[in-house]
N, C-alpha and C positions, 0 to 999 in steps of 0.2 A: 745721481745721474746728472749729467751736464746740462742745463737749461738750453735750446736751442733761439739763436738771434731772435731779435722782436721784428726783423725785417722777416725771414722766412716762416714765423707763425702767419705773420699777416698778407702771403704769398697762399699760404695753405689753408688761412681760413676761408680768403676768395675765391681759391679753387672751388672750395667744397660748395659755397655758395650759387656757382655757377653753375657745376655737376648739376646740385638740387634743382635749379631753374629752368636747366636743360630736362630732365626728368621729368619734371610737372610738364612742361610744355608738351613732351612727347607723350605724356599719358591724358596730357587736354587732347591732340589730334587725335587720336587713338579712339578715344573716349567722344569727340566730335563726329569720328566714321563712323559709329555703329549708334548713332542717332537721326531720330528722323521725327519731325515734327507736322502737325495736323493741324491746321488754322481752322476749319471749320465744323468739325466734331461736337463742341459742347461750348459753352458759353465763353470759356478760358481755349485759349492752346492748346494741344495736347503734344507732349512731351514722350518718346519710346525711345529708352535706351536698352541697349543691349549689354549692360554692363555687371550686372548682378553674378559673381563669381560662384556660388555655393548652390547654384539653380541646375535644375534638368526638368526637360520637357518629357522625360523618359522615364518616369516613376517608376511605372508599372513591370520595372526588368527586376523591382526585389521580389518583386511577385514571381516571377519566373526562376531565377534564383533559388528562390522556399521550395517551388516545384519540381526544380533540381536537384535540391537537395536531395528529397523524397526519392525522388526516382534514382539517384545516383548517377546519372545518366553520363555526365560530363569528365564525371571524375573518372568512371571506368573506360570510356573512350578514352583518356588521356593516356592512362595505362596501356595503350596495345601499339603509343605513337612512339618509335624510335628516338631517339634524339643524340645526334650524333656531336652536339656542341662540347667545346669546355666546360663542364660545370663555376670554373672559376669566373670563365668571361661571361657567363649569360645573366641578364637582363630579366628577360620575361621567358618563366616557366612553360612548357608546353602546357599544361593545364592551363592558364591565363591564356594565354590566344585564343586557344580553343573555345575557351569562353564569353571572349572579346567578339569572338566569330560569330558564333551560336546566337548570342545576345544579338547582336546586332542584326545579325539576319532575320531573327523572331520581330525586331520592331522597327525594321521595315528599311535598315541599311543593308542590302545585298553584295555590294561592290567591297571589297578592300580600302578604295579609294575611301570613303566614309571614315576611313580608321582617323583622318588628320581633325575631323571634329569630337568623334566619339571617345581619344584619346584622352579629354579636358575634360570629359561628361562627369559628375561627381556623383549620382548615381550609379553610370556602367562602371564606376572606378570600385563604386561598394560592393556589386554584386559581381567583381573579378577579384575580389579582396584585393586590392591596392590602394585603399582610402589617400587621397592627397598625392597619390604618385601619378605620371604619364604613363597610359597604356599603351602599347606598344603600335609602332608607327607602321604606313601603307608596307613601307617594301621590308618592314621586317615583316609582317602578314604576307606578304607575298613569298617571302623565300620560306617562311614555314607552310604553307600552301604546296609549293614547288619541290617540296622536301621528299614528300610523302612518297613512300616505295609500295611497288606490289606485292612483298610482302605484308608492311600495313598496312593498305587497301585491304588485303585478305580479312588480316585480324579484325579490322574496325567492324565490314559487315559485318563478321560470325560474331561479335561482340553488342553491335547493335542490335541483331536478330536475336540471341541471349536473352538481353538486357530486359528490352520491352515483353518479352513471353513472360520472362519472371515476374516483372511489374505487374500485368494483366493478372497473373496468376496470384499473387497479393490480393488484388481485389476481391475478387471473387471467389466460389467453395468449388476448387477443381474438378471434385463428383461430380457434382451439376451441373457440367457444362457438358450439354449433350451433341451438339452440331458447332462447328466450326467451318468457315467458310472461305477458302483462299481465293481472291480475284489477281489475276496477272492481267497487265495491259503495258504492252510497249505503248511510247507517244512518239511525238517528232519533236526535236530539239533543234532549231535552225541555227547556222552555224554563220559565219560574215567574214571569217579571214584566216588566217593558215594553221588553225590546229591538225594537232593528228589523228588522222583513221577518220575525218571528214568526208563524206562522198556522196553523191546528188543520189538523190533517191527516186524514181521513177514515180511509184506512187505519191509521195508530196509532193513532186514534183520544186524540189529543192535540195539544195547542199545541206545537212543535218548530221545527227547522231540520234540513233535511235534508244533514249534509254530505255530499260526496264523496271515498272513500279509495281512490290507486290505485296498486296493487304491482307490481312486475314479480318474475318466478322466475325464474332458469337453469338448465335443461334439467329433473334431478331432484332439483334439490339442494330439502331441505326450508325455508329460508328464503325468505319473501317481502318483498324488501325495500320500502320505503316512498317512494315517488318523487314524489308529488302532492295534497299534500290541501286540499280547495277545500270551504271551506262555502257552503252554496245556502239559500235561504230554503225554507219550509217549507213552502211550497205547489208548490215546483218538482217537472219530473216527474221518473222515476226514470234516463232518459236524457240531462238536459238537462244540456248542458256537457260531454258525453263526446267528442265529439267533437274540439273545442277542446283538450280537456286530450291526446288522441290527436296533433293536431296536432303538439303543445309536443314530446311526447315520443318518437313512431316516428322522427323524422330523429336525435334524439341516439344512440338507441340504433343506430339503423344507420350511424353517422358509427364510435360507439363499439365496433363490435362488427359488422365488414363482412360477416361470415359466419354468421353466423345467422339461422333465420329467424323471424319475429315473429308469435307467436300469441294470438287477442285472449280471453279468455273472458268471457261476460259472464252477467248476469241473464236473468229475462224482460222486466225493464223496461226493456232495451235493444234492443228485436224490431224497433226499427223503421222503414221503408224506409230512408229517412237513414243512418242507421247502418249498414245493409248496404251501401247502394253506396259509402261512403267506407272501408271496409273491404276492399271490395273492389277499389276503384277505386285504394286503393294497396298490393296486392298482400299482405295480410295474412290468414292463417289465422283462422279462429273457430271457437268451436262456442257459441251465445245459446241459453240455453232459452226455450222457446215455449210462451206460455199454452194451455192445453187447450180447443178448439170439436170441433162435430159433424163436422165432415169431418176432422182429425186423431184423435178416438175412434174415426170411424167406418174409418180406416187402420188402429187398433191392437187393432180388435176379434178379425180373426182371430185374432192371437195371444195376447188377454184370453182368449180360449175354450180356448186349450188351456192357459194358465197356471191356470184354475181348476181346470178336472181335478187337474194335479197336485198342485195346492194341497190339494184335496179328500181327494187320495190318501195324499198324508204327514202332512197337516195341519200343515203350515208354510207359511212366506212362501216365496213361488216367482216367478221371473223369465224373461223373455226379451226380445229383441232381435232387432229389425229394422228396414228403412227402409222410405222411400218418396219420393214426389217431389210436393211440396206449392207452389203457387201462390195468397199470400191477394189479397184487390179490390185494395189498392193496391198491391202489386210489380207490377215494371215484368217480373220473369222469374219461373220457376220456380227452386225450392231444395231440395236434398237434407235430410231429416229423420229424425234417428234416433231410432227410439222404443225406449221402453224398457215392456215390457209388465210390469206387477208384482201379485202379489196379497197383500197385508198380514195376516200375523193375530199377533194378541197376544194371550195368556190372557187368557180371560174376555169377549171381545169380538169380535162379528163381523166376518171375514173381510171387508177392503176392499179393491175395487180402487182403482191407484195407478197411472194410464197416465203415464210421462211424456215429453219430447220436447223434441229439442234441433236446433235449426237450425246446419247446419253444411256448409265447403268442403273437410273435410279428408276426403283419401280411404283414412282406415282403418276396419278394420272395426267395424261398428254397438256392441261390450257392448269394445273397446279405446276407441272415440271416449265412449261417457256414462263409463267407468270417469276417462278423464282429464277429462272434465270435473267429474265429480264431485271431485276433488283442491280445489277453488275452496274446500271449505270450511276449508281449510287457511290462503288468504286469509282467509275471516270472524274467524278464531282468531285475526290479526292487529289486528283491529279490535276485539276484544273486547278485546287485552293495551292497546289504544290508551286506553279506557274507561275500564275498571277498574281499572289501574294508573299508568296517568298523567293521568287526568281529561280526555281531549280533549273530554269535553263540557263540560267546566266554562266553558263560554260565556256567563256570567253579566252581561260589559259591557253598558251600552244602546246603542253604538254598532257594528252590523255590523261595519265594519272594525274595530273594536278586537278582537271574537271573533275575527273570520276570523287577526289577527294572533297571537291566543294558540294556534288551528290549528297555527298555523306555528312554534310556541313547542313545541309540544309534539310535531309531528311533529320539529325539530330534536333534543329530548330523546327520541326515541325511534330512531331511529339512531343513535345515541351505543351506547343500550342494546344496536340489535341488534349494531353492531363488538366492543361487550363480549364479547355473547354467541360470537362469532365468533373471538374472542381466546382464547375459554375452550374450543376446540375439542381433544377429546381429554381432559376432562374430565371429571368428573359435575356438570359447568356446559355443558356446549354444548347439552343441550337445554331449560335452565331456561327459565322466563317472567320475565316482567320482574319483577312481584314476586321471585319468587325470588331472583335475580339484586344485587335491590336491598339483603335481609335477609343474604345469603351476602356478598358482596362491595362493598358501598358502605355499608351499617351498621359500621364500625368505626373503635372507640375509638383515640386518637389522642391523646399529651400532643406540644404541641408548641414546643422550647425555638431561640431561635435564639441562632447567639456573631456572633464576628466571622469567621469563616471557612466557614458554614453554617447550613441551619435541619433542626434534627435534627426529624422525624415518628417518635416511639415509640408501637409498637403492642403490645398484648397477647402476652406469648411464648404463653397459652395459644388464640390463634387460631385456631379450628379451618377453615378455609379458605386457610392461612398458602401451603400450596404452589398451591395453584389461584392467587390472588391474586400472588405472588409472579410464577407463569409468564406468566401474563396481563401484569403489568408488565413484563418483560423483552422480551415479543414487542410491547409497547405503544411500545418506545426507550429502556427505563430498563436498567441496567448491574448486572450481580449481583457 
């Protein structure tokens, strides 16, 4: 090979020289931005750079992960998503988003937008199986978001509804489950700029969409688990779709679960006729509360009369209970109603009556039937952790099914949550909320080095959730 000139080596070695000095320089500013320093902290300086490559603050997603696995949850969701790409040109697996998604929403990134830091995360990169690679960026998540057809809207529900019966039904000896509990409750989902089927609502008195969240309980255990969530636009009524989602769901759970029996509880915005005779017509339990008119007051006056005596007498809120047998213009029959006679006072403010009243086939008695109904608000609690801890409203696409798909994004990441919680049973985690949950047990620090033989996850010896965490992974399939 030809030796090249001693002038052009020494053209090339300066190059290189200079390339390298340009490099260092840009990786000194680079490395100068994401510092910041503290003059009066401790006796020295203090010194925080943000430069530590192989870090996440987001430990706690291989926990989730192990949780996943178990439940299978992710993987058979991915299964029912079309993907209509080149397999030659694609990048990132539907699976991998979905779980880019998932992940992220369980620990506390809700937005898309998140995807440009969590992409680098080397944790979220473990638990999407992409060690060392970029996960996949805001507006590729966006158009797999925007992808989503009503047919796989369809599939995903009846797959998610599936999923977790099966799960549930794992746990526990299906004989023995003798009461099962379905709460429905529309919310309000407020809305801020031009999606579709948006429409002001009269009673919230706001532009919204009104979704659908529907739980099922076993017997008395305090979790409600998460089985159906269906957004409806914002004009729909407070029953519509109940039905249909009834459908999907009483054959799974009595296919899942032969001996129990299935009781419905609903709102007042499910009172009506529809709704009772498909309730009844297939042999299911209720108790719906029933708006307040002149001939159900006029049922619970007698016992408004004696509730204010007492009321009077002690000067406190005073109750009673009783039925009667109430027939409204459109039922095709008479129905049993339990009322609940109440009289309200709170310092400083007059004494209110508070009649209230609950349509119902179950035949115990009148203040045992409102006490369990009243439990429903145990459901709403569920729909609040949905909210405000994982942004189920964060319904911000223009495209309905693109929202309705983030529903299902985030009801996926919230079953994850509640098996955590479930995992962490015997605890001072099993009763946490999902924040909770999130700041205890998926906020942690994490260096992480791989060789040829494994990939080592180091975490803080000073952990202070080290044995909860710990237990929780071991019962999750991981080996102590």
């Amino acid at each position: 090979m030809k030796k090249r000139p001693l002038a052009h080596r020494l053209l090339d070695s300066r190059y290189d020289i200079y390339m390298k000095s340009q490099s260092e320089t840009i990786l000194m500013v680079a490395k100068n931005k994401q510092r910041v320093l503290f003059e009066n902290l401790a006796e020295k300086p203090v010194v925080v750079e943000f430069t530590a490559p192989d870090q996440s603050s987001d430990g706690g997603v291989l926990l989730l992960k192990s949780i996943d696995e178990k439940m299978g949850l992710t993987e058979k969701m991915a299964g029912f998503i079309h993907d209509p790409r080149q397999p030659g040109k694609v990048d990132h697996a539907v699976l991998e988003m979905l779980r880019e998604r998932v992940y992220g929403i369980a620990c506390g990134y809700p937005d898309c937008n998140d995807a440009s830091g969590l992409a680098r995360d080397p944790a979220m990169q473990l638990a999407c199986e992409r060690r060392g690679e970029l996960l996949a960026s805001q507006p590729t998540l966006s158009r797999f978001e925007n992808r989503a057809s009503r047919t796989d809207l369809l599939r995903l529900a009846y797959a998610f509804t599936k999923t977790v019966i099966e799960y549930e039904r794992k746990k526990r000896k299906p004989k023995k489950v003798r009461r099962i509990t379905i709460d429905m409750d529309p919310t309000e989902d407020r809305t801020y700029g031009d999606q579709q089927l948006t429409f002001f609502n009269a009673h919230y008195d706001n532009w919204c969409y009104l979704p659908m969240v529907t739980t099922i309980q076993f017997g008395k255990e305090k979790e409600h688990h998460l089985v159906a969530p269906v957004l409806r636009p914002g004009n729909a009524g407070a029953g519509v779709g109940a039905i249909s989602i009834l459908k999907r769901l009483v054959p799974r759970l009595r296919t899942a679960f032969p001996k129990a029996k299935i009781y419905a509880r609903l709102d007042g915005g499910f009172a009506s006729p529809a709704v009772f005779e498909w309730l009844e017509s297939n042999d299911l339990k209720y108790a719906v509360n029933m708006g307040k008119n002149s001939v159900l007051k006029g049922f619970a006056e007698p016992l408004m009369e004696d509730v204010r005596a007492l009321s009077r007498e002690s000067g406190c809120t005073e109750k009673a209970y009783g039925e009667a047998v109430y027939k409204a213009g459109k039922w095709k029959k008479s129905r049993r109603v339990v009322i609940k006679a109440e009289v309200t006072v709170l310092r400083g403010r007059t004494p209110r009556d508070n009649p209230r009243f609950v349509v119902t086939n179950i035949k115990w008695k009148p203040k045992t039937l409102y006490r369990y109904y009243g439990l429903r608000g145990d459901a709403e609690n569920r729909i609040r952790e949905l909210k405000e801890c994982l942004r189920f409203d964060l319904t911000s696409c223009t495209s309905f099914l693109a929202n309705q798909f983030r529903n299902i994004l985030t009801a996926i990441a919230y079953s994850l949550m509640q098996q955590l919680r479930y995992e962490a049973r015997g605890t001072e985690c099993e009763r946490s909320q999902v924040w909770t949950l999130r700041e205890r047990l998926l906020k942690v620090a994490l260096t992480i080095t791989e060789s040829v033989r494994r990939i080592l996850a180091e975490a803080p010896l000073s952990y202070v959730w080290l044995r909860t965490w710990r237990l929780i992974a071991l019962r999750a399939g991981a080996f102590g």
